[in-house]
C-alpha positions in Angstrom: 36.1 43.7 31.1 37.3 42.2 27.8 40.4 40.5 28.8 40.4 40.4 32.3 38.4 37.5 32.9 40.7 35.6 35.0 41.9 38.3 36.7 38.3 39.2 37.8 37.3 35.7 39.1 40.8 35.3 41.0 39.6 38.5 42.5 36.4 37.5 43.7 38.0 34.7 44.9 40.6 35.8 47.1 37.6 38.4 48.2 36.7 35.4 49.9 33.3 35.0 47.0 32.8 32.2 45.4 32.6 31.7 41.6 29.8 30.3 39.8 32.2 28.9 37.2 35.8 29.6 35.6 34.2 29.7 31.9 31.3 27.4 29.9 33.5 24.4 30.1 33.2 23.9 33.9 29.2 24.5 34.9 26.2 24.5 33.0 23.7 27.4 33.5 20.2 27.6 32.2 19.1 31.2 32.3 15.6 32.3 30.9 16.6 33.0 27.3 17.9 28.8 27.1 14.7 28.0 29.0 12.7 30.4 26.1 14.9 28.7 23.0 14.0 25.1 24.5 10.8 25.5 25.0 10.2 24.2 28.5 12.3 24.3 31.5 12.3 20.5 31.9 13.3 20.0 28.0 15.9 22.4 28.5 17.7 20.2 31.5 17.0 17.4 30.0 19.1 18.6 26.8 21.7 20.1 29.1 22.0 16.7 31.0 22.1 14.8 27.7 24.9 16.9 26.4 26.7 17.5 29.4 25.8 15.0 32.2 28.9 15.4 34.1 28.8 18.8 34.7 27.1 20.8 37.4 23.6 22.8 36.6 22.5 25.4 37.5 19.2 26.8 36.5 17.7 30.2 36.5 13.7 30.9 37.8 11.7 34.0 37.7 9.3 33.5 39.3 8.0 30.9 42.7 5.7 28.9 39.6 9.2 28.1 37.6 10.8 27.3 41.0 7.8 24.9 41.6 8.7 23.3 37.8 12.6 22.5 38.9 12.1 21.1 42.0 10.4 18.4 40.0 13.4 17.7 37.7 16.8 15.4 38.7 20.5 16.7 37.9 19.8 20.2 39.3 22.9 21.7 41.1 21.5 24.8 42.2 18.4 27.0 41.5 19.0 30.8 40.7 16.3 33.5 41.9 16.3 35.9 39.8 14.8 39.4 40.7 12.6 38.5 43.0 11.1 40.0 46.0 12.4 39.5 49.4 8.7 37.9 50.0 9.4 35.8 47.1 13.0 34.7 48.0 11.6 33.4 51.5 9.0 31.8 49.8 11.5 30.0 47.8 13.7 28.8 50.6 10.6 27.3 52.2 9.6 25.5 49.4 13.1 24.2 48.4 14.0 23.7 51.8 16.3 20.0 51.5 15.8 19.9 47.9 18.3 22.3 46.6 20.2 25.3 47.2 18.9 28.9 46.2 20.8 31.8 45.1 19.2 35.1 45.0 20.6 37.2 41.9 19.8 40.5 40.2 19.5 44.1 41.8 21.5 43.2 44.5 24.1 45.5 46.5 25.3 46.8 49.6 22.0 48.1 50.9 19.9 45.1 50.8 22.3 41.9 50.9 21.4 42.0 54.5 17.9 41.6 53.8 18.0 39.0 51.5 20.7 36.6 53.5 17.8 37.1 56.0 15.7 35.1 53.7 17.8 32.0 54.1 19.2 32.1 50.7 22.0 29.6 50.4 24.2 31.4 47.8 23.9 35.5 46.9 25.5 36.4 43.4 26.0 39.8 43.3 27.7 41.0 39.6 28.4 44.4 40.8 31.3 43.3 42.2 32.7 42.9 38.7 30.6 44.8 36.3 30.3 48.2 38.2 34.1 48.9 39.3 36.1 51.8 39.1 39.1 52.3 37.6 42.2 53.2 39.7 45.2 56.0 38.4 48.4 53.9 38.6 52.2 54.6 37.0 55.0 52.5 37.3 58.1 54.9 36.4 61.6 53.7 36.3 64.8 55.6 37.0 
């Protein structure tokens, strides 16, 4: 919501949820149309660790071949799953098991959070929590 920025990620933090970052000047995150505009996955970190090599990164697969492609690379903070399969996200914990952490992101909610924590996924972003709310009917009257 425009201008509610902060107030959103103080919410999800006092939720008890953790933030990927407070705005672009804290974490880098690669998501497929950087990856698209560099090229490569690998020249796209590289440029992000060039430009900003003491900030965290985060990169965003969609598929278990990408996955494969960033577990190769140094610097990588986190890998992001995004839209996979629940056969996919286990996958993807196996094969990044002691490398790095995965988050599973995208078409995620209430009814299936519980299946894909069961996967082992380290981190689960779920945008719903901020995108899709409701607005609530308040007043504040004096006198």
């Amino acid at each position: 919501l425009p201008g509610l920025r902060l107030a959103q990620k103080d919410a999800v933090k006092y939720g008890g949820g953790v933030n990927h970052r407070m705005g672009l000047y804290d974490c880098v995150m690669l998501k497929e149309n950087h990856i698209a505009a560099a090229g490569s996955i690998k020249h796209a970190v590289q440029t992000a660790v060039n430009q900003y090599p003491e900030l965290p990164l985060i990169v965003e697969v969609e598929n278990l071949e990408q996955l494969q492609q960033v577990l190769k690379l140094d610097h990588i903070t986190r890998v992001l799953c995004d839209n996979f399969s629940i056969n996919d996200l286990s996958s993807a914990v196996k094969l990044a098991k002691g490398k790095l952490p995965i988050e599973a992101s995208g078409n995620i909610d209430e009814n299936n959070i519980s299946d894909v924590a069961d996967t082992g996924v380290d981190y689960i972003s779920i945008g719903s929590i901020t995108k899709n709310i409701n607005a609530i009917d308040l007043s504040l009257r004096f006198g």
